[in-house]
C-alpha positions as CSV (number, residue, x, y, z in Angstrom):
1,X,-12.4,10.6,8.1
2,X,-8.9,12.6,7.8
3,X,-6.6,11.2,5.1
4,X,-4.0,9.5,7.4
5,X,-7.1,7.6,8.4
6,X,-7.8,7.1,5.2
7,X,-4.4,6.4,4.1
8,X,-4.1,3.7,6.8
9,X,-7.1,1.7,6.3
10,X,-6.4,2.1,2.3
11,X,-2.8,0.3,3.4
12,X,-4.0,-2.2,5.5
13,X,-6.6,-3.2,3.3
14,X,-4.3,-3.8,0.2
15,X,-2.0,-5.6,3.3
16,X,-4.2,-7.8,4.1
17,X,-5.2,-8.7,0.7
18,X,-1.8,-9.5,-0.3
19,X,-1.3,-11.7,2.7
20,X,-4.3,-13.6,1.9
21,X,-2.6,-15.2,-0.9
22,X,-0.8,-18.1,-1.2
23,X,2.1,-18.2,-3.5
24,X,4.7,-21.1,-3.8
25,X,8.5,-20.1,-3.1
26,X,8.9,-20.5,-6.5
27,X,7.2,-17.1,-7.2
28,X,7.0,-15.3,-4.5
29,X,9.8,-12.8,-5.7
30,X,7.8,-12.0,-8.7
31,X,4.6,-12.3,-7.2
32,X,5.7,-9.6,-4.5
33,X,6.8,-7.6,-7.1
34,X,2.9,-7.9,-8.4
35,X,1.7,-6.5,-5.2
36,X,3.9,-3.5,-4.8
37,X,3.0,-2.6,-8.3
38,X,-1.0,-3.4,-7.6
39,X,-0.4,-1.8,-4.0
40,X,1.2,1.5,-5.8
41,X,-1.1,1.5,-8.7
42,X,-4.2,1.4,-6.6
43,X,-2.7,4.2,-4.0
44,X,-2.3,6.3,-7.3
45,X,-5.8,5.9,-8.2
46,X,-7.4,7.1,-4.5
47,X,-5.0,9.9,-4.3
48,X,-6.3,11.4,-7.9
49,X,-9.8,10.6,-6.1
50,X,-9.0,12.8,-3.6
51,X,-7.2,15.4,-5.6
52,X,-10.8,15.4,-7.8
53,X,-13.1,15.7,-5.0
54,X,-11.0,18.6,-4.5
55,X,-8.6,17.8,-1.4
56,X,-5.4,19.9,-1.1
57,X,-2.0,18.6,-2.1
58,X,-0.9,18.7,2.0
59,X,-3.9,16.5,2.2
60,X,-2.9,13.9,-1.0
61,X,0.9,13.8,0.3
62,X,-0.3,12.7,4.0
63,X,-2.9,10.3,2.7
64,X,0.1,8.7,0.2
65,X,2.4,8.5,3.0
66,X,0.1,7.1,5.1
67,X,-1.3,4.1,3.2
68,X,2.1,4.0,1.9
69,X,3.7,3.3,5.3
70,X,0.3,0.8,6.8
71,X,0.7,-0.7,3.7
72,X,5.0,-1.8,4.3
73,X,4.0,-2.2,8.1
74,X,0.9,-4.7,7.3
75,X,3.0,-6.8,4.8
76,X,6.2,-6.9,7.5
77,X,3.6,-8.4,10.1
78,X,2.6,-11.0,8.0
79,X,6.2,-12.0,6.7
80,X,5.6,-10.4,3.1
81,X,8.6,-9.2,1.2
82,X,8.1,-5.3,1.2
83,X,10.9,-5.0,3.6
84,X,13.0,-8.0,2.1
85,X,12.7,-6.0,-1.0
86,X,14.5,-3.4,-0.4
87,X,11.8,-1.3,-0.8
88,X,11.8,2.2,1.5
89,X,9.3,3.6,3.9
């Protein structure tokens, strides 16, 4: 597997997860904030995977990018606040 395919399944798994919960109105500001920060933390970790098992930084940047951008896309589809953030592709 290449890492934008790896980069997109990462981001449409941590999607869907997200979307799986249910969070009142009451805290879904915060609770979106909790995902991003989950979402970005857990990206972080698989890209210094990668950079361990010795992938290049060309191959790092694309996998970021790419779960990065499945990641936004997944939680648009489902109505979750990545876009109403603010937050940027």
């Amino acid at each position: 597997m290449n890492a934008y395919d790896l980069g997109r399944r990462a981001g449409t798994m941590l999607a869907e997860a997200a979307a799986g919960c249910k969070v009142s109105a009451a805290y879904e500001a915060e609770f979106s904030a909790y995902v991003e920060a989950v979402a970005a933390k857990a990206m972080k970790k698989a890209a210094d995977d990668l950079a361990s098992e010795g992938a290049s930084a060309f191959e790092i940047d694309i996998f970021q990018r790419s779960a990065q951008h499945s990641f936004r896309q997944g939680l648009a589809a489902v109505g979750g606040s990545a876009e109403s953030s603010g937050a940027t592709h």
